[in-house]
N, CA, C and O atoms as a Tripos MOL2 file, in Angstrom:
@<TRIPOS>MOLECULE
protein
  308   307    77     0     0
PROTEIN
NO_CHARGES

@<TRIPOS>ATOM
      1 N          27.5880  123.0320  113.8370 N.3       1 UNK1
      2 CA         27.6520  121.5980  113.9300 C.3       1 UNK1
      3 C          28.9920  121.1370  113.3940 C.2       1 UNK1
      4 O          29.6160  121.7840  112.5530 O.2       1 UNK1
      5 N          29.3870  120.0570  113.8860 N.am      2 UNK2
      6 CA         30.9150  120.0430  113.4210 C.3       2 UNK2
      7 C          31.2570  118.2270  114.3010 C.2       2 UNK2
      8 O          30.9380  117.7220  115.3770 O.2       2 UNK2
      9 N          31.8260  117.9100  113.4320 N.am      3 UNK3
     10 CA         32.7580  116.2540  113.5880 C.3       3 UNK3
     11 C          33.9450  116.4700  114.4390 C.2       3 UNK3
     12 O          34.9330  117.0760  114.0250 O.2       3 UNK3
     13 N          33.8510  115.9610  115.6660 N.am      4 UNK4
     14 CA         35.2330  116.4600  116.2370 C.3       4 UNK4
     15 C          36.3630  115.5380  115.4050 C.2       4 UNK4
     16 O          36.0570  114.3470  115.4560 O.2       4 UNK4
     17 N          37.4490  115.7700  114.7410 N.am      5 UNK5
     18 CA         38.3440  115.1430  114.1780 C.3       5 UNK5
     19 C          39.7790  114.5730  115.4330 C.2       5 UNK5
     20 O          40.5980  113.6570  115.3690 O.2       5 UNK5
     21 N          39.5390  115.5200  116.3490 N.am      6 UNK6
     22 CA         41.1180  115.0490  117.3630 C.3       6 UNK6
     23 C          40.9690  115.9900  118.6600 C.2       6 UNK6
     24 O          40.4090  117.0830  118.5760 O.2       6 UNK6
     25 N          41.3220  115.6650  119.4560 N.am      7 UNK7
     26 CA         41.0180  116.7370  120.6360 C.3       7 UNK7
     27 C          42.6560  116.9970  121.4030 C.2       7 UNK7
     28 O          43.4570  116.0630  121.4570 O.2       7 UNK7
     29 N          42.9660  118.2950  121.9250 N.am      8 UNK8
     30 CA         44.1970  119.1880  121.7560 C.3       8 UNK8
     31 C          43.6780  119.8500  122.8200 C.2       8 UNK8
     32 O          42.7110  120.6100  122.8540 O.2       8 UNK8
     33 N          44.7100  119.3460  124.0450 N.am      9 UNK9
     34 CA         44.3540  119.5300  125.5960 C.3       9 UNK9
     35 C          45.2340  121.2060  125.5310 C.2       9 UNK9
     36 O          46.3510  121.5360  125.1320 O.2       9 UNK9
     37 N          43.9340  122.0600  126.2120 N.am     10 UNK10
     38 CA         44.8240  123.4940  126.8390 C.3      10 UNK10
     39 C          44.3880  123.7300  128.1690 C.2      10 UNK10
     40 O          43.3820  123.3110  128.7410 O.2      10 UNK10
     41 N          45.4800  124.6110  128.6500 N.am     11 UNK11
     42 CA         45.4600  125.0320  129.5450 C.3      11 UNK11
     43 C          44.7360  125.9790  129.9590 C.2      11 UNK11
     44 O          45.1240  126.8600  129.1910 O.2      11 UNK11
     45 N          43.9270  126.4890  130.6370 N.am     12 UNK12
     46 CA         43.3670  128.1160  130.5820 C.3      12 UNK12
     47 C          43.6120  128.3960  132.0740 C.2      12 UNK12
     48 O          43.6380  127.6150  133.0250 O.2      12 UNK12
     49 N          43.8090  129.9300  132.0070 N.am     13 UNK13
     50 CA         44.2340  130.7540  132.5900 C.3      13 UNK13
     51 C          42.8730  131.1980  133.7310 C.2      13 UNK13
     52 O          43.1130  131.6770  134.8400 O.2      13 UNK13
     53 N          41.7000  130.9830  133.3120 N.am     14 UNK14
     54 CA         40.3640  131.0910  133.8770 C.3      14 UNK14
     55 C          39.9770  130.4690  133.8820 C.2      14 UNK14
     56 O          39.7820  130.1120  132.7200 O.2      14 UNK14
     57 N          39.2560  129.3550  135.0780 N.am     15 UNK15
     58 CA         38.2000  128.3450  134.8410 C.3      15 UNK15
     59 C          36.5920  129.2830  135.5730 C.2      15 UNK15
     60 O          36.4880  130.3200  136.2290 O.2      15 UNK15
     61 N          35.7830  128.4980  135.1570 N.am     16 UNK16
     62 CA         34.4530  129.0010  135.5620 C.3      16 UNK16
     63 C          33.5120  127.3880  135.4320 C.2      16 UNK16
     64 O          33.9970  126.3980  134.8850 O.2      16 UNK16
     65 N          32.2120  127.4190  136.0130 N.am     17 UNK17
     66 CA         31.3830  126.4450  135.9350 C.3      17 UNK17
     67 C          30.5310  127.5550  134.9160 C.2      17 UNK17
     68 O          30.4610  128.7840  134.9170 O.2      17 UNK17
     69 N          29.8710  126.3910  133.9740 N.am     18 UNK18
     70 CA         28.5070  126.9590  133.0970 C.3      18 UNK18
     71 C          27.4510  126.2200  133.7930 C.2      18 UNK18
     72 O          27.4610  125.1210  134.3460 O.2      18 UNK18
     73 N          26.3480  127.2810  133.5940 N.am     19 UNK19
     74 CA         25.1040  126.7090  133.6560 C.3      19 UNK19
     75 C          24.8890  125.7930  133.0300 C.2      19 UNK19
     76 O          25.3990  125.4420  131.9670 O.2      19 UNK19
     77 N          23.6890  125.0720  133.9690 N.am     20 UNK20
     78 CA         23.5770  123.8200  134.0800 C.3      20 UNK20
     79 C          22.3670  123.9660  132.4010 C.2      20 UNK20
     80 O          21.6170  124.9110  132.1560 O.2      20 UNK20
     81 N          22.6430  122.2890  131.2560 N.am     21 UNK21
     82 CA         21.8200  122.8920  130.2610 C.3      21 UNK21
     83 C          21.2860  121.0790  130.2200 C.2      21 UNK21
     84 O          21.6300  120.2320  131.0440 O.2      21 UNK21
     85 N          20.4940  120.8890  129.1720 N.am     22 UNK22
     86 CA         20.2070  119.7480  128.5790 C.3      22 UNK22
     87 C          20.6230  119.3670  127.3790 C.2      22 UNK22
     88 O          20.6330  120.1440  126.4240 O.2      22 UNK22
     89 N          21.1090  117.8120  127.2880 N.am     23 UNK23
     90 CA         21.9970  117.6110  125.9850 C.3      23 UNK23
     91 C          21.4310  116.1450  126.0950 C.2      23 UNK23
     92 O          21.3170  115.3840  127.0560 O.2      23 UNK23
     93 N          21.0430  115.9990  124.4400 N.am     24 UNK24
     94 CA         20.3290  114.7020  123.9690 C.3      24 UNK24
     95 C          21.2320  114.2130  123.4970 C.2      24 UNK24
     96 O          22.1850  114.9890  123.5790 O.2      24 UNK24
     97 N          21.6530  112.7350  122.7160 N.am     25 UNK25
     98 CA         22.2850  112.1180  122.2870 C.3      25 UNK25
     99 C          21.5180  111.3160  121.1410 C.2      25 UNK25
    100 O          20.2890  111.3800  121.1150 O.2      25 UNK25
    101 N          21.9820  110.8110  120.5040 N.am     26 UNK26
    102 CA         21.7110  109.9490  119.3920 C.3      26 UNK26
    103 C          23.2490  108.9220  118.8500 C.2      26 UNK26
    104 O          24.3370  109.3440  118.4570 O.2      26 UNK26
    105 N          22.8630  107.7530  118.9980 N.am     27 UNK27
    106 CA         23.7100  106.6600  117.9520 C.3      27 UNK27
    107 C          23.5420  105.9770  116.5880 C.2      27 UNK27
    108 O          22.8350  104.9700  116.6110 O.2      27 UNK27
    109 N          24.0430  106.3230  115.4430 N.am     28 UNK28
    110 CA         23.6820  105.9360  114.5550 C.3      28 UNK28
    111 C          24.8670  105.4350  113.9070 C.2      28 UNK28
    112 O          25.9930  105.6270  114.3670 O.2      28 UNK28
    113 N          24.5930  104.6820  112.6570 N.am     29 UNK29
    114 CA         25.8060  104.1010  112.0340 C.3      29 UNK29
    115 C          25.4530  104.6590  110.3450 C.2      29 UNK29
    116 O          24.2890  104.9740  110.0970 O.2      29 UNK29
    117 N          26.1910  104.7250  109.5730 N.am     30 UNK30
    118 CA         26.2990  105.1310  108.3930 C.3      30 UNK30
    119 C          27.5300  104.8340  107.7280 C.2      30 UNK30
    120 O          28.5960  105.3560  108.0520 O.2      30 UNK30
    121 N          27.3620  103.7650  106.5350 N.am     31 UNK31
    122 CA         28.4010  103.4050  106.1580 C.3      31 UNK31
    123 C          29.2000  102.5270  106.2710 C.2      31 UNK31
    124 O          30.2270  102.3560  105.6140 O.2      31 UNK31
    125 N          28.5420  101.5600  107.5930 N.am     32 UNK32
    126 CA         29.1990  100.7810  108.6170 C.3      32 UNK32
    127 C          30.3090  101.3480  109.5300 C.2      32 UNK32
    128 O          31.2360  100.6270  109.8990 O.2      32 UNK32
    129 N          30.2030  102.7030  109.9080 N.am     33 UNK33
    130 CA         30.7610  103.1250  110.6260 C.3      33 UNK33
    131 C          29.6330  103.6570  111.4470 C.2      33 UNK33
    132 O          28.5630  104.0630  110.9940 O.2      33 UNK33
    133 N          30.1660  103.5890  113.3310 N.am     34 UNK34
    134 CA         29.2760  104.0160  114.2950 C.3      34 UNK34
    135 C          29.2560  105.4430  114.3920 C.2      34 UNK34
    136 O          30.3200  105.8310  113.9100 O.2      34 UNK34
    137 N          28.4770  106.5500  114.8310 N.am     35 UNK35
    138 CA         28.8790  107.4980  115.1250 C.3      35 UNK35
    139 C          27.5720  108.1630  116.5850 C.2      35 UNK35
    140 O          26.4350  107.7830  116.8670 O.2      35 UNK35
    141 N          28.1830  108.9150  116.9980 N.am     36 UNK36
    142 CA         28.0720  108.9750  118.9030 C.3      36 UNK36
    143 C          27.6700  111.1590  117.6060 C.2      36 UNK36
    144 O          28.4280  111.7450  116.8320 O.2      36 UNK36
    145 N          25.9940  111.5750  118.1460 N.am     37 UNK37
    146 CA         25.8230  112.7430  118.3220 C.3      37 UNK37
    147 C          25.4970  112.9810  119.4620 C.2      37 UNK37
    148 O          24.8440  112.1840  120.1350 O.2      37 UNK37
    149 N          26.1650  114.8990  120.1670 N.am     38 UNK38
    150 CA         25.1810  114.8970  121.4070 C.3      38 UNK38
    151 C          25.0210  116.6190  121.0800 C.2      38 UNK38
    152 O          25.9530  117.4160  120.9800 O.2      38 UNK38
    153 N          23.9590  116.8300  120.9860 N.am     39 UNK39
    154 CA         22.7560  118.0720  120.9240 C.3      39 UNK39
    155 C          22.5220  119.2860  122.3770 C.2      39 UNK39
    156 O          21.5420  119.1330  123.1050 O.2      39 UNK39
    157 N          23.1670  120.0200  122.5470 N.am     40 UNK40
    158 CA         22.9000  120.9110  123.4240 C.3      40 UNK40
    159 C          21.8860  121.7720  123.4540 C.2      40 UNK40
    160 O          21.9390  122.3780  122.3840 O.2      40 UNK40
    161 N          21.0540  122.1330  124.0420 N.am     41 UNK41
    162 CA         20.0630  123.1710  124.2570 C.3      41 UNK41
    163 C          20.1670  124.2800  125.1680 C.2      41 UNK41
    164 O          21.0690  124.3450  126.0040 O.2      41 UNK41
    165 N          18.9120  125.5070  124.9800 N.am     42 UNK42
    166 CA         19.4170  126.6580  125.7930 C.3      42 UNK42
    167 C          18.6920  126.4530  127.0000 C.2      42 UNK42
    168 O          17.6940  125.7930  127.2930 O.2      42 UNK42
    169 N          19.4370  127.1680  127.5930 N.am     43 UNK43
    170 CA         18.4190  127.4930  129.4400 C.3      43 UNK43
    171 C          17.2120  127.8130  128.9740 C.2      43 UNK43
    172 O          16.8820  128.2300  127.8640 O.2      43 UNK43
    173 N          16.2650  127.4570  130.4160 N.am     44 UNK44
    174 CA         14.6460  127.4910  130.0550 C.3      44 UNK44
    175 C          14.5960  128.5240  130.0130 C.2      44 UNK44
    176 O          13.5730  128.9180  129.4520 O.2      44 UNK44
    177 N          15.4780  129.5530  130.4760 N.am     45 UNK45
    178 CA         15.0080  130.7340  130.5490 C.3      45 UNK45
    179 C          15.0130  131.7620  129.1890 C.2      45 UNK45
    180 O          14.3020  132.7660  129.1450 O.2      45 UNK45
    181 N          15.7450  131.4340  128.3080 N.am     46 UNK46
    182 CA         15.3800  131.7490  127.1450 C.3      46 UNK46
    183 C          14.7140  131.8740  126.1410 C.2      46 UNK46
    184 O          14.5180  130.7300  125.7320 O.2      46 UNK46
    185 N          14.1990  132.6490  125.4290 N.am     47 UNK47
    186 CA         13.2340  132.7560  124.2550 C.3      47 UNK47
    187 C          12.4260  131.4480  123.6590 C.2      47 UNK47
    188 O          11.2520  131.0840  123.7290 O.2      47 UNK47
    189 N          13.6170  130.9120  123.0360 N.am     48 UNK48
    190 CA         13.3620  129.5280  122.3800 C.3      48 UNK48
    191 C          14.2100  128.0450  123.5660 C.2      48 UNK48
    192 O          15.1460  127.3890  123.1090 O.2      48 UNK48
    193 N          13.8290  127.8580  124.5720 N.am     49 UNK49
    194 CA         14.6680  126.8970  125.5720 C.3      49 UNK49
    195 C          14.9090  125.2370  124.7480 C.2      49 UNK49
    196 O          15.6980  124.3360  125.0320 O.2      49 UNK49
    197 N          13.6660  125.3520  123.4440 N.am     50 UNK50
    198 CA         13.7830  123.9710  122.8590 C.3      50 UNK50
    199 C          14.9060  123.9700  121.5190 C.2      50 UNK50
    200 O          15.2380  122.9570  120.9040 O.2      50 UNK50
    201 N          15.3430  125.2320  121.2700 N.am     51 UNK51
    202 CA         15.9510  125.2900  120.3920 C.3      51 UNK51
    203 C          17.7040  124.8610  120.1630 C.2      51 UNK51
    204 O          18.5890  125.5120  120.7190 O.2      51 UNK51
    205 N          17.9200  123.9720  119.4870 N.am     52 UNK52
    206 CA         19.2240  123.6980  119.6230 C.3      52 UNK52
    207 C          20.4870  124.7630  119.2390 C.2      52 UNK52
    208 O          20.7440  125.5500  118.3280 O.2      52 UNK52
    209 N          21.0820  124.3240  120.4300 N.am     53 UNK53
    210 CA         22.7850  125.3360  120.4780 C.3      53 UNK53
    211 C          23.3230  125.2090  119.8470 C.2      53 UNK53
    212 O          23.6780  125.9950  118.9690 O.2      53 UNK53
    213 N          23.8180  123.4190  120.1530 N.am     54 UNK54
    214 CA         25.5730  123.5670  119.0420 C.3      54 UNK54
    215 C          24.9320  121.4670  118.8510 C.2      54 UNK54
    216 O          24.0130  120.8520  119.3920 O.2      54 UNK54
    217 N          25.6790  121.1750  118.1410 N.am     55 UNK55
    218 CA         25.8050  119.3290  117.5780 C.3      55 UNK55
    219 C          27.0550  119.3980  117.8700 C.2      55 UNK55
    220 O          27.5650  120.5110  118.0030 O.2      55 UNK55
    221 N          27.9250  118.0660  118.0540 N.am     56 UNK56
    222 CA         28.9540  117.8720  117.6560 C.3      56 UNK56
    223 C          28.9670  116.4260  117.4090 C.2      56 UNK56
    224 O          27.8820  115.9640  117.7620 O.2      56 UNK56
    225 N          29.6630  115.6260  117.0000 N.am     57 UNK57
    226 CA         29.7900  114.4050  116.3910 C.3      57 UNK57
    227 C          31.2680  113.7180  116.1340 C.2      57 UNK57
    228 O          32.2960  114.2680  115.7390 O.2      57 UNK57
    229 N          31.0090  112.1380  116.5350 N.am     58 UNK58
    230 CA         31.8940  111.5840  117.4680 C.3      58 UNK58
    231 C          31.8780  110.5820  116.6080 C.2      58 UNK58
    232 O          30.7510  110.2230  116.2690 O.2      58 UNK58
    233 N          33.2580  109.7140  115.9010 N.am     59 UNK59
    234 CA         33.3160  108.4900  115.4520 C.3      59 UNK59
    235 C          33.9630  107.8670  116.1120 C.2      59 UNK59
    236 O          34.4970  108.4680  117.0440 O.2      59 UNK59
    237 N          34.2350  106.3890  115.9670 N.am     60 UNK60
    238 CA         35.2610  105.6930  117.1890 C.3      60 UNK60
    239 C          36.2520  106.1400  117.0990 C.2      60 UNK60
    240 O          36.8980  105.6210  118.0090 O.2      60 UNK60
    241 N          36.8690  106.8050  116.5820 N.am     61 UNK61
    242 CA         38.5430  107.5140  116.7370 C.3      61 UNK61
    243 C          38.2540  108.2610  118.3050 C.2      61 UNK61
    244 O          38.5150  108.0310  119.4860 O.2      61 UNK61
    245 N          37.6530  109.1380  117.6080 N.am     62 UNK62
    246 CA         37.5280  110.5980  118.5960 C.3      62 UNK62
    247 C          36.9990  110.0010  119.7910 C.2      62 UNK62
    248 O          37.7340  109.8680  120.7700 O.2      62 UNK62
    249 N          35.3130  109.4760  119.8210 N.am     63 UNK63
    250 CA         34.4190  108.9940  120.8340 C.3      63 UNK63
    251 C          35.8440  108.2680  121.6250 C.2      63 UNK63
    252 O          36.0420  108.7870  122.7240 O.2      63 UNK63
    253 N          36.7550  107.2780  121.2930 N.am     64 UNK64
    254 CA         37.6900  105.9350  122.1420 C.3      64 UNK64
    255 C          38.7650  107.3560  122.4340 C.2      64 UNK64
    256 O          39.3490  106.9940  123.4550 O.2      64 UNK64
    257 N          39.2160  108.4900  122.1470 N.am     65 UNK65
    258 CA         40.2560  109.5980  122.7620 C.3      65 UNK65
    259 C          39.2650  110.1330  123.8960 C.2      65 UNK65
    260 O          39.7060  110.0560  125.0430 O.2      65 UNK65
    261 N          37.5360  110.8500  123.6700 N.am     66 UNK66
    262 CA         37.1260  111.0560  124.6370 C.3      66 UNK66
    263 C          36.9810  110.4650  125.4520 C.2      66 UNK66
    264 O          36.7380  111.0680  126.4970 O.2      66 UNK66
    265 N          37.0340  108.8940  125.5030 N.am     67 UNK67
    266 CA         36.7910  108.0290  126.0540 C.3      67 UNK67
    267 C          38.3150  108.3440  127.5890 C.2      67 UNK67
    268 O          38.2400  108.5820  128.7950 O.2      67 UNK67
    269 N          39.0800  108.2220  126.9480 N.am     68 UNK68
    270 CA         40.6410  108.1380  127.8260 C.3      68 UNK68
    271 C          40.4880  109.3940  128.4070 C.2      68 UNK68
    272 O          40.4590  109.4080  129.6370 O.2      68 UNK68
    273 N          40.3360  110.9470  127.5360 N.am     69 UNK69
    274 CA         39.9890  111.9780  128.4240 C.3      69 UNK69
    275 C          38.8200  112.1400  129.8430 C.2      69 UNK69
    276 O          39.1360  112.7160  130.8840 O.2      69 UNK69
    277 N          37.9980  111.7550  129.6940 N.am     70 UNK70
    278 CA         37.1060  111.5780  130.3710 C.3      70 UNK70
    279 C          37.6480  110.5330  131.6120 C.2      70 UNK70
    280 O          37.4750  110.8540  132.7880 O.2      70 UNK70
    281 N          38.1400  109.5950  131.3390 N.am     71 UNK71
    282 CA         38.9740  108.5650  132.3140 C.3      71 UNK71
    283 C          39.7860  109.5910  133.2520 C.2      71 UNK71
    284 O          39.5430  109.8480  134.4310 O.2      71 UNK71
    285 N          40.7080  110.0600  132.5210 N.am     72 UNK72
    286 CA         41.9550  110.7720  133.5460 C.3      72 UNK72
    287 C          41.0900  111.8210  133.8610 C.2      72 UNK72
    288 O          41.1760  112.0210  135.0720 O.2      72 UNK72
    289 N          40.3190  112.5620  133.3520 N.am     73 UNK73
    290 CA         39.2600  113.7610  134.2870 C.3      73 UNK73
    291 C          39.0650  113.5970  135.5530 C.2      73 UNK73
    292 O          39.3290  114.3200  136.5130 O.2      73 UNK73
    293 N          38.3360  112.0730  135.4270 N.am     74 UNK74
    294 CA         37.2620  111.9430  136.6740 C.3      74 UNK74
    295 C          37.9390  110.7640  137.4140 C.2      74 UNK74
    296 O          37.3170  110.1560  138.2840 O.2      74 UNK74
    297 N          39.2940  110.4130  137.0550 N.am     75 UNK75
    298 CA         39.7610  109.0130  137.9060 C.3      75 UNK75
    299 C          39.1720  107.5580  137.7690 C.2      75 UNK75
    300 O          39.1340  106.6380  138.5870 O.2      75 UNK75
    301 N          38.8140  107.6290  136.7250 N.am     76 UNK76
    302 CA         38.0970  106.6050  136.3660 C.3      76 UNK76
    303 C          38.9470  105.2630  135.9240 C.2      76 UNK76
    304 O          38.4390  104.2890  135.3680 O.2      76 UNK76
    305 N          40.1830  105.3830  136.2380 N.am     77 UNK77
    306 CA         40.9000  103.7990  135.4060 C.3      77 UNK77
    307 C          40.6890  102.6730  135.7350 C.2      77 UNK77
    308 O          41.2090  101.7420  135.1190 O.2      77 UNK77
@<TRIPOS>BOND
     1     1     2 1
     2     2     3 1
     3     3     4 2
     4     3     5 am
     5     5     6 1
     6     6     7 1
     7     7     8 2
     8     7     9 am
     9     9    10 1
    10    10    11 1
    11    11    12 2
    12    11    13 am
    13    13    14 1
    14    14    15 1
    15    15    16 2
    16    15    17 am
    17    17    18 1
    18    18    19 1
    19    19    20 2
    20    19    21 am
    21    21    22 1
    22    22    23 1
    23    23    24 2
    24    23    25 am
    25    25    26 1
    26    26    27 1
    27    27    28 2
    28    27    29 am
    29    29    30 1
    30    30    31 1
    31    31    32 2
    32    31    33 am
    33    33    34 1
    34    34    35 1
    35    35    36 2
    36    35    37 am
    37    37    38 1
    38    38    39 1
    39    39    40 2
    40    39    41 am
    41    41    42 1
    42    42    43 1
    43    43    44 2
    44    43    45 am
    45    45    46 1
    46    46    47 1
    47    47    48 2
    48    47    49 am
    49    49    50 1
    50    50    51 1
    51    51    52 2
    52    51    53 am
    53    53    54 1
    54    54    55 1
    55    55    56 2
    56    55    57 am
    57    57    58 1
    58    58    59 1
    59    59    60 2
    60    59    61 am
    61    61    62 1
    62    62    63 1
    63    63    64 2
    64    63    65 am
    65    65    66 1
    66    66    67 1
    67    67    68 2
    68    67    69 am
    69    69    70 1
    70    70    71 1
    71    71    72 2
    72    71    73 am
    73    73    74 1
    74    74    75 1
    75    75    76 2
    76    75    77 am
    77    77    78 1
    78    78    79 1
    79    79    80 2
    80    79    81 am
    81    81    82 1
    82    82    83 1
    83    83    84 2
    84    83    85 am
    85    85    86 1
    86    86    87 1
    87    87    88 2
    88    87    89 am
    89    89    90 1
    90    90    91 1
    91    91    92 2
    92    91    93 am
    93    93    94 1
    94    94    95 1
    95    95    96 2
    96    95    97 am
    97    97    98 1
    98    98    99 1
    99    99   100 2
   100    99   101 am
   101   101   102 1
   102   102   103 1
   103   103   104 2
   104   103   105 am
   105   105   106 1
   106   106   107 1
   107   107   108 2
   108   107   109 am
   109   109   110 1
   110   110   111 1
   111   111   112 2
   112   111   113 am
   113   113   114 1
   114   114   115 1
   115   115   116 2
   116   115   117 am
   117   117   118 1
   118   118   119 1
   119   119   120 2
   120   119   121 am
   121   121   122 1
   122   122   123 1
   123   123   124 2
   124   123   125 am
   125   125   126 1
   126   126   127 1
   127   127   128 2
   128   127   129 am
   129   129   130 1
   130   130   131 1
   131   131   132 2
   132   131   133 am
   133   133   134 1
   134   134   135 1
   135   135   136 2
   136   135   137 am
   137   137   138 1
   138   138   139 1
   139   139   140 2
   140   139   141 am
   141   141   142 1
   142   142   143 1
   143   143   144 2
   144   143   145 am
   145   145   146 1
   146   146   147 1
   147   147   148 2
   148   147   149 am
   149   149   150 1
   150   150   151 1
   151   151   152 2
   152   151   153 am
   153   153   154 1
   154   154   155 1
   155   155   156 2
   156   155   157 am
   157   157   158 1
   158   158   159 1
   159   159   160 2
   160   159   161 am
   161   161   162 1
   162   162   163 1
   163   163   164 2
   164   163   165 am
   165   165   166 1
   166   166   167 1
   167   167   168 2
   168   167   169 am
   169   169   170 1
   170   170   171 1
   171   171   172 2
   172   171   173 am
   173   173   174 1
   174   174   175 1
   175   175   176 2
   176   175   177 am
   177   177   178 1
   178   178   179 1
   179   179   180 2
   180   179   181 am
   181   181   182 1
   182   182   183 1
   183   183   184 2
   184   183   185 am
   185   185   186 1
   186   186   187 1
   187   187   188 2
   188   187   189 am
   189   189   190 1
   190   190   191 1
   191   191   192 2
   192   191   193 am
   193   193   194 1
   194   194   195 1
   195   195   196 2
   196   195   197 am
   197   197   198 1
   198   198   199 1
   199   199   200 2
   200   199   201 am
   201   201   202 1
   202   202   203 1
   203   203   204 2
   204   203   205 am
   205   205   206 1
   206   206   207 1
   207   207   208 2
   208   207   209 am
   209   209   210 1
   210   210   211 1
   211   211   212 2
   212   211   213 am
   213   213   214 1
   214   214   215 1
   215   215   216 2
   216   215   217 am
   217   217   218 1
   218   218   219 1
   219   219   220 2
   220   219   221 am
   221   221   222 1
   222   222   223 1
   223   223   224 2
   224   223   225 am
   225   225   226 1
   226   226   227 1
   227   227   228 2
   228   227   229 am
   229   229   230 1
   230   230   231 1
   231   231   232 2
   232   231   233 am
   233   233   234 1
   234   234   235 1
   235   235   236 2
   236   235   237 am
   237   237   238 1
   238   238   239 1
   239   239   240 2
   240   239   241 am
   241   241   242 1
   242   242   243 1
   243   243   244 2
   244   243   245 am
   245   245   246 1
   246   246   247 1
   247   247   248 2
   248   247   249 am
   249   249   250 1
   250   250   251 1
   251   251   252 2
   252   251   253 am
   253   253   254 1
   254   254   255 1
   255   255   256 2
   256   255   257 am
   257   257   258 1
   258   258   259 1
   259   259   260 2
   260   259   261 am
   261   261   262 1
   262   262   263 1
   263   263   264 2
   264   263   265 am
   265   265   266 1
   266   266   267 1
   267   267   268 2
   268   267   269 am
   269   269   270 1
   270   270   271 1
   271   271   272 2
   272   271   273 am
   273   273   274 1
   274   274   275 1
   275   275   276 2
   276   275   277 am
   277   277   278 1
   278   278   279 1
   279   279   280 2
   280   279   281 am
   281   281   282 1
   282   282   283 1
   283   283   284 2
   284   283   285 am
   285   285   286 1
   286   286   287 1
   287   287   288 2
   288   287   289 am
   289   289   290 1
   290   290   291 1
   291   291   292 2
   292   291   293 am
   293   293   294 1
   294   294   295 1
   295   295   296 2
   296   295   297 am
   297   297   298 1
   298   298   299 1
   299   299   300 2
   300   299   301 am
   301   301   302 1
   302   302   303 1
   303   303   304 2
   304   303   305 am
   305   305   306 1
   306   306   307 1
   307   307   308 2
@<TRIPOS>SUBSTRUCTURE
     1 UNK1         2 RESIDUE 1 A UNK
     2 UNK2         6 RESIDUE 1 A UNK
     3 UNK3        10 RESIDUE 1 A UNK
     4 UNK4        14 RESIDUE 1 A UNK
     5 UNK5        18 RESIDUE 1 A UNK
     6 UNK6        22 RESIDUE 1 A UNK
     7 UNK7        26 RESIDUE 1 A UNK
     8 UNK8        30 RESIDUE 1 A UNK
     9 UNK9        34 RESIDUE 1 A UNK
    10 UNK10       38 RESIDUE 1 A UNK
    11 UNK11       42 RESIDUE 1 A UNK
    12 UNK12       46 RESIDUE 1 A UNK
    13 UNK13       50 RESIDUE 1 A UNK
    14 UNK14       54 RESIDUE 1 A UNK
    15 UNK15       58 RESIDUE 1 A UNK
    16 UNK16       62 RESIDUE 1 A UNK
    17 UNK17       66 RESIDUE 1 A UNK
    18 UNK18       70 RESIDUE 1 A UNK
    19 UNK19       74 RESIDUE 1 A UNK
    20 UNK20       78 RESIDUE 1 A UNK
    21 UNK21       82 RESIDUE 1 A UNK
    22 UNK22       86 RESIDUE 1 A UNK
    23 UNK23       90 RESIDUE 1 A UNK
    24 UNK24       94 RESIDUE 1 A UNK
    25 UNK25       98 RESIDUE 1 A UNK
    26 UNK26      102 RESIDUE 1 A UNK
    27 UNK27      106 RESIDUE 1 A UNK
    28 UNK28      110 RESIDUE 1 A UNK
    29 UNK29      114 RESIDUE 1 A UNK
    30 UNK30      118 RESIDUE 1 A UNK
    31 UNK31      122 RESIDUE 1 A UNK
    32 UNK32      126 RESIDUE 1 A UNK
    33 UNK33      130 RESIDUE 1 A UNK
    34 UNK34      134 RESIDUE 1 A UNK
    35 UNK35      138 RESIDUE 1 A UNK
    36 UNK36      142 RESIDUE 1 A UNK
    37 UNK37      146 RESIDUE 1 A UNK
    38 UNK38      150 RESIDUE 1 A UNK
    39 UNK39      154 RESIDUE 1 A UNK
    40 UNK40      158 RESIDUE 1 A UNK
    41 UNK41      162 RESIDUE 1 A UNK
    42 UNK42      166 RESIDUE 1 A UNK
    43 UNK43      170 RESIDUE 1 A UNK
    44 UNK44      174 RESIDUE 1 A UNK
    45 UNK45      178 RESIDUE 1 A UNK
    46 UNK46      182 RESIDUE 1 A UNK
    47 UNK47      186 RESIDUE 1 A UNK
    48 UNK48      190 RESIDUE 1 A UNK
    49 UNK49      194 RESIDUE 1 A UNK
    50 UNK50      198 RESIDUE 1 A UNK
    51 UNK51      202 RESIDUE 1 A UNK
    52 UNK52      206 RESIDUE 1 A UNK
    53 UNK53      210 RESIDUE 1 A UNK
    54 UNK54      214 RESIDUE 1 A UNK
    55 UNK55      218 RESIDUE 1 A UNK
    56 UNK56      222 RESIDUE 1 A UNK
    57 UNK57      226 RESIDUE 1 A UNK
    58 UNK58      230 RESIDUE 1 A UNK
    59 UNK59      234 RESIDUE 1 A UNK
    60 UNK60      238 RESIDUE 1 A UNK
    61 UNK61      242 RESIDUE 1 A UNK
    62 UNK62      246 RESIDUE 1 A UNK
    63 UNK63      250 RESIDUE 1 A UNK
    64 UNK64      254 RESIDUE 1 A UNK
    65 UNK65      258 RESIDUE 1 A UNK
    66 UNK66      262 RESIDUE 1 A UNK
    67 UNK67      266 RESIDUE 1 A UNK
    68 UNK68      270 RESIDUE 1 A UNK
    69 UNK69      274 RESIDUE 1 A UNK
    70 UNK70      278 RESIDUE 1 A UNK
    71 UNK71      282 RESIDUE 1 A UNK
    72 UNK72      286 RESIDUE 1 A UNK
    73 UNK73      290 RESIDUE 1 A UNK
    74 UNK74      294 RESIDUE 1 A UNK
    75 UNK75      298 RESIDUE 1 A UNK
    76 UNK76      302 RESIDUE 1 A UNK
    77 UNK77      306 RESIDUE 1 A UNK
């Protein structure tokens, strides 16, 4: 689990698609600050399919940079 602090565009040499998974979200504030979680899970086909993968966690810094990444991704301006 981990706070993304800044995001640091690379290049890779291999792309691939991942399987397709399920990812929950949650908004909460603490502190008077907002913060954006989203929760990944495993394929059904696995042992535990309800069991969570990875967290990561998003404050308006980061969430308003993913925000612009996500824009130039998908053409969204």
């Amino acid at each position: 689990m981990a706070m993304i602090g800044r995001f640091v565009e690379r290049q890779m040499e291999r792309n691939s698609i991942h399987d397709t998974i399920e990812a929950r979200y949650s908004i909460f504030e603490r502190d008077g600050r907002s913060f954006l979680q989203i929760d990944t899970y495993g394929r059904q086909s696995r042992e535990m399919p309800e069991k969570k993968s990875q967290s990561i966690q998003l404050d308006r810094e980061s969430g308003l940079e993913l925000l612009k990444i996500l824009k130039r991704a998908f053409h969204a301006d």
